[in-house]
N, C-alpha and C positions, 0 to 999 in steps of 0.2 A: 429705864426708858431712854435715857441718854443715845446707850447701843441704837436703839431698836430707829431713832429718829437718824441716825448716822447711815443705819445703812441702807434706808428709804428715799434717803437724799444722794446715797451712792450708786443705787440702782439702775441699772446699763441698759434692763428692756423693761417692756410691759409686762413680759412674761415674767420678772424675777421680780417686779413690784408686787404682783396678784400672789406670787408666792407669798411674800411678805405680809400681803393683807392678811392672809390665811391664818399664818402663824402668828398672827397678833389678835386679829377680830375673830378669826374664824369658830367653829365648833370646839372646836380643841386647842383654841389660842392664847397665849399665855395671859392675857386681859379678863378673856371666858373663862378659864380658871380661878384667877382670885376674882374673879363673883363667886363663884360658887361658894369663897368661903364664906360669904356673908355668916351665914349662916351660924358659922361659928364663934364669929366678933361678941364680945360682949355686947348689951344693948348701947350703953352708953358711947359705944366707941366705934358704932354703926353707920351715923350719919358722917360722920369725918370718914371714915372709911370708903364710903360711898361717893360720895364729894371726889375723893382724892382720884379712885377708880375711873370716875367720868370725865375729868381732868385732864389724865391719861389718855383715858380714849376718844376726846376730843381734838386733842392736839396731834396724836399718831391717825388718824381721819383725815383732819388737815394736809397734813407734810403727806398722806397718799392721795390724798384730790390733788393738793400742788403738781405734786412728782406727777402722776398720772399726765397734766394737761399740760407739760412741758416735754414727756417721753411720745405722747399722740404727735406732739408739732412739730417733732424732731423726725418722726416718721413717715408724716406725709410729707415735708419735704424732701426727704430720701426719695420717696414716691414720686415726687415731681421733675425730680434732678434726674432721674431714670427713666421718666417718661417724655421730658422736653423733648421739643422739633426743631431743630432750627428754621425757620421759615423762610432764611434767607439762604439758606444751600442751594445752589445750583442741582437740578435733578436732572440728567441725564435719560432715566427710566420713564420710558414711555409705555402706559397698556389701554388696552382697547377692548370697548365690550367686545359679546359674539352675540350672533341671531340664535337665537333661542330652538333647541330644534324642530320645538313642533310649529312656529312659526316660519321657520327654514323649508320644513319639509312641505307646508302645505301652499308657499309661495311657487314652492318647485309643482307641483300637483297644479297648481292655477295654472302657469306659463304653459304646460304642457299644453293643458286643453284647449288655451289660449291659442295656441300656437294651429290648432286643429279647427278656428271659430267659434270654440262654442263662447257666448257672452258669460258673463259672471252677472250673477242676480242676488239680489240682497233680501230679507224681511224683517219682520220685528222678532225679538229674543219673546215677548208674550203674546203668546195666540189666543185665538180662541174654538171651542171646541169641533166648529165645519173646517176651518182649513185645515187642524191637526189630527184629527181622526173620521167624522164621517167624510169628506169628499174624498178622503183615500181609502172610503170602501173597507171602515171600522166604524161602522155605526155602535150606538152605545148600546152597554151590555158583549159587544164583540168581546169572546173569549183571548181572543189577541191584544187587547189593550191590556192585559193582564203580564204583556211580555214586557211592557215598557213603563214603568214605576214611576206616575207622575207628579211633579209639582203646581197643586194647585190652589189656589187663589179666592179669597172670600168671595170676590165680583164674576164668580164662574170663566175666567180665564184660566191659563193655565202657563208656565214654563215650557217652548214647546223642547219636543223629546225629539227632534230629528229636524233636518233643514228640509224635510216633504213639503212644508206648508208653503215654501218660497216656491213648490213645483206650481201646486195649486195658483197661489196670487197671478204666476206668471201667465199659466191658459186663463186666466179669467179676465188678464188685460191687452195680451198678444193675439194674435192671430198665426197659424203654422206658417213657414215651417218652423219650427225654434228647437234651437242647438243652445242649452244654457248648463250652467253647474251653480251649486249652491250651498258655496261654503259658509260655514259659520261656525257659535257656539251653540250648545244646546245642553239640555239639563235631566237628569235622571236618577231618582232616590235611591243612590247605591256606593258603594265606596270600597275597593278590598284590591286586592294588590294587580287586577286588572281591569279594574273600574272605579272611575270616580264620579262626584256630582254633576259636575262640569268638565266637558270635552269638545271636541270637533269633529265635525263630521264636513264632507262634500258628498253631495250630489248630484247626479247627472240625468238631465231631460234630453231626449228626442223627438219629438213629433212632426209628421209630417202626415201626407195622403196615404191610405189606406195599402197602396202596392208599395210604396217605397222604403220603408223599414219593418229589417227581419231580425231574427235574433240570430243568424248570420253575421248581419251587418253588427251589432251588440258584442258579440265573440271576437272577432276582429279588431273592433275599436280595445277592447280590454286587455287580449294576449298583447297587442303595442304596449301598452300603456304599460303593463304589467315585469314588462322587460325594460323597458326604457326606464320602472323605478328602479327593479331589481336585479339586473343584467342578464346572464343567459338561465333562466329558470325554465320548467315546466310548468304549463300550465293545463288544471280540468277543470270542470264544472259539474255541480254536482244537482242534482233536484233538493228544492225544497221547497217552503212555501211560504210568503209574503204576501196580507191580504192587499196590497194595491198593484202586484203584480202575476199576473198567470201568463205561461209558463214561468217560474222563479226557480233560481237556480244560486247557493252559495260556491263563489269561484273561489281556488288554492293554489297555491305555488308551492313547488315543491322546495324544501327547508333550506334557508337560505343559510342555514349553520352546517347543519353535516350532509350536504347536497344528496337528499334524499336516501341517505344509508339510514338514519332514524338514531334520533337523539334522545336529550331530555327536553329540550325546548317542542320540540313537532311530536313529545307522547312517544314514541319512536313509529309514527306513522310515513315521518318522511314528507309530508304536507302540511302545511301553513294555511287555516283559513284566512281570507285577505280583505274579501268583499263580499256583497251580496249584488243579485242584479235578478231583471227578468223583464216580460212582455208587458208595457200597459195595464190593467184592468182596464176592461170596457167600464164597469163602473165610475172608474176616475173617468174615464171624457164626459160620463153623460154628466156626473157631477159639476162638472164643469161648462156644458153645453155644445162638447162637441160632439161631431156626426161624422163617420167612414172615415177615422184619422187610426195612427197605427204607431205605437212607438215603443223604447225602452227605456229604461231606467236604471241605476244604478249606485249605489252609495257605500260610504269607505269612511272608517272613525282615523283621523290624520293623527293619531297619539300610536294607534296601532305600526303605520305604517314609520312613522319616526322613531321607534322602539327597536323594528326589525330591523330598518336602515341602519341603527349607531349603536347596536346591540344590546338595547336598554335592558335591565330584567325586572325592573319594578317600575307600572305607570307612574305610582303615586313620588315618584322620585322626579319625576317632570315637572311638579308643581310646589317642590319645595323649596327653588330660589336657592340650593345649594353652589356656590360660585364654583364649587370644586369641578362639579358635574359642567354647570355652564362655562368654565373655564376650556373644557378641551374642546367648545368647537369656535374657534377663534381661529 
């Protein structure tokens, strides 16, 4: 036993103590061994035997708890001596966050329009179900609230799904003409590599008197706008349909990666869906109580457009707080 206490107490790591333990306690350890021969000790020469064994393995237990809590202390302070800071160094190195991009790109999206009158309008993140679907001419049961995957609320509110409802509040407390946008967050039950729970959207109202805005005037405002994000792209418009706008039309830019020869990112279509837009519904004034007014509308998810600006390829990477990601726009 002597050995066996010698070189427990000489043992350099953890790792060669647990060796130790093994081959003394273990399954197969030289202690585990003579037990077994119990068995074969005369009776009378059983209990001293036994005795002597426990003896044994009480004291080689010992000397590996000792050793153990002296090879731990020795270790974390290795670990400490290698992780110390001086705290008195002079640091030279300076770093600086960065704007986030989709907070970047959609400050840029405000100024623009800013810069064009329209107001910035605000609402609450919980709707409820007139300002978020029927006064934009999705009464319930509408086939098209089927497009938009809602969160909704034991008290018959809801999460709204789109910043429409600030179009709403705004004709219900303005009077025309009003030039507004309406940025925010907004929420929708979906999540996969180009959709998440939560995202941003802006929106754009127009209203004025029945002769003064066309979807001329709509085309116009958006081919600027659309250049001014994207530099010199192509721009169409394509028909489609939107229940609180007629005529409705989803607008593309031609692929701001392989400028329209057709990639993998634009399908090799050569075009970029961007935005959606279109004419009023008459239904949305009456919902609201207006008469002989004329406008358009238009709305844009600001994660999309911050993707295509800085090349992103995965939304879900915008919301992961990865420093590496948010490091390079600094």
């Amino acid at each position: 036993m002597t050995q066996w206490i010698e070189k427990i107490t000489n043992a350099a790591s953890l790792e060669e103590l647990e060796n130790l333990r093994i081959d003394t306690l273990g399954k197969k350890g030289v202690l585990t061994l003579e037990f077994a021969k119990m068995k074969s000790v005369p009776n009378e020469e059983k209990k001293a035997f036994a005795e002597n064994l426990n003896t044994q393995k009480t004291i080689i237990t010992d000397a590996i708890e000792a050793k153990k809590e002296i090879l731990e202390k020795e270790a974390l302070n290795k670990k400490l001596e290698a992780e110390k800071i001086d705290v008195t160094r002079f640091n030279n190195e300076m770093s600086c966050g960065a704007t986030h991009p989709v907070v970047e790109t959609m400050d840029r999206i405000i100024r623009y329009f800013q810069n064009l009158n329209f107001a910035v309008e605000e609402g609450p993140l919980v709707e409820d179900d007139f300002h978020n679907f029927e006064a934009l001419n999705l009464p319930k049961y509408h086939p098209a609230r089927d497009m938009q995957d809602t969160f909704y609320n034991k008290d018959y509110t809801l999460l709204r799904t789109h910043t429409s409802p600030v179009q709403i509040r705004t004709m219900l407390t303005q009077n025309t003409p009003i030039r507004m946008i309406a940025p925010g967050t907004v929420f929708r039950r979906d999540f996969d590599i180009t959709h998440t729970p939560m995202f941003h959207q802006i929106e754009a109202l127009v209203v004025d008197e029945a002769d003064k805005v066309s979807f001329a005037n709509l085309k116009h405002v958006l081919v600027e706008f659309l250049q001014h994000m994207f530099g010199d792209v192509e721009v169409r418009f394509r028909p489609s349909f939107f229940p609180f706008t007629e005529p409705s039309a989803e607008v593309d830019i031609s692929c701001v990666f392989c400028k329209g020869d057709g990639c993998r990112v634009c399908s090799q279509t050569g075009w970029l869906e961007v935005l959606g837009c279109g004419i009023v519904d008459e239904n949305v004034f009456k919902a609201v109580g207006y008469e002989n007014k004329s406008g358009y509308a238009f709305g844009l998810g600001v994660e999309r457009f911050a993707m295509l600006i800085h090349n992103i390829g995965d939304l879900r990477s915008l919301f992961e707080s990865d420093t590496r990601l948010l490091g390079q726009f600094k």
